[in-house]
C-alpha positions in Angstrom: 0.0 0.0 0.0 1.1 3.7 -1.0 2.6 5.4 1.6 2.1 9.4 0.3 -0.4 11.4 -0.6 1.3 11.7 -3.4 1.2 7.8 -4.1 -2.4 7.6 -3.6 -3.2 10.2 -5.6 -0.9 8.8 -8.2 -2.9 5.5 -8.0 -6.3 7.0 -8.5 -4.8 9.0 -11.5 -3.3 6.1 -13.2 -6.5 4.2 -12.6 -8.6 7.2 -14.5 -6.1 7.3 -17.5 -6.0 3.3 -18.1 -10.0 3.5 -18.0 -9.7 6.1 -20.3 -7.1 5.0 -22.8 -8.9 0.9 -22.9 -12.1 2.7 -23.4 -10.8 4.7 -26.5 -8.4 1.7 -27.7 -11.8 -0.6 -27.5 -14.1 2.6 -29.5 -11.1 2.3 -32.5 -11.6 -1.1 -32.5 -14.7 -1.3 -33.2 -14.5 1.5 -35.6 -11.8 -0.7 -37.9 -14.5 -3.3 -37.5 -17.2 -1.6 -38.8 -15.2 -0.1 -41.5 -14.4 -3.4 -42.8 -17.8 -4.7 -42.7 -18.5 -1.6 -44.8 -19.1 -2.8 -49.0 -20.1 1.3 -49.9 -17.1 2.7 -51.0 -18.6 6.2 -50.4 -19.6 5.5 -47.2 -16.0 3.7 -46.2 -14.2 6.2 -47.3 -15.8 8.6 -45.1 -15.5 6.4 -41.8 -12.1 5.4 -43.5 -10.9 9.2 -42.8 -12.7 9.1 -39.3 -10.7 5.6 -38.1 -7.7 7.5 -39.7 -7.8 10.3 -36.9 -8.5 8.0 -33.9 -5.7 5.8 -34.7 -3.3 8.8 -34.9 -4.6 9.9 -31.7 -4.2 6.5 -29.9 -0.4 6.3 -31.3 0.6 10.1 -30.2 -0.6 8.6 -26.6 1.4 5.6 -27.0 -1.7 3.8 -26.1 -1.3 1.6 -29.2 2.7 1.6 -31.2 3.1 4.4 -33.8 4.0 1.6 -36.8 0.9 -0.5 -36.1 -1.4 2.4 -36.3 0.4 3.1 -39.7 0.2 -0.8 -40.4 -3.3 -0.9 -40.0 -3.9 2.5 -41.5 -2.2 1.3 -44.9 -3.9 -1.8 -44.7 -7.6 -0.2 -44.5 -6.9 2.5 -47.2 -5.8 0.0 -49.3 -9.1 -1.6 -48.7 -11.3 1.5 -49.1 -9.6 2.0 -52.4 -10.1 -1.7 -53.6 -14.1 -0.8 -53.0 -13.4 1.9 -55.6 -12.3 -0.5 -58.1 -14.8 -3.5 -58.1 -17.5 -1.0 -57.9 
């Protein structure tokens, strides 16, 4: 058990932020799901530029790795753009 105030405080805070950061890890998820469940190119590309953001936010966090939000970034534009082809 902390010892501080400072500590406790500390423990509360950290608690707050890792609620935050799984909550908006788990809302990008979803979001990537959705936008690969998605056959309307016009509306993919749309949600495309929307999944886009929230992974940049989540890497500038370092709540997920800067390369695996560019992974999956290239990976889902490369998939909003074969829409535009077969369609």
């Amino acid at each position: 058990m902390a010892n501080h105030k400072s500590a406790l405080k500390r423990i509360r805070a950290n608690e707050t932020k890792r609620l935050r950061n799984r909550y908006q890890h788990k809302t990008t998820r979803t979001m990537v799901r959705k936008l690969r469940d998605t056959k309307d190119q016009v509306v993919a590309s749309e949600l495309y530029k929307t999944v886009s953001s929230m992974l940049d936010k989540l890497a500038k966090k370092n709540i997920i790795h800067k390369n695996k939000a560019g992974n999956l970034k290239s990976k889902l534009a490369r998939y909003v753009n074969g829409l535009a082809a077969t369609a």
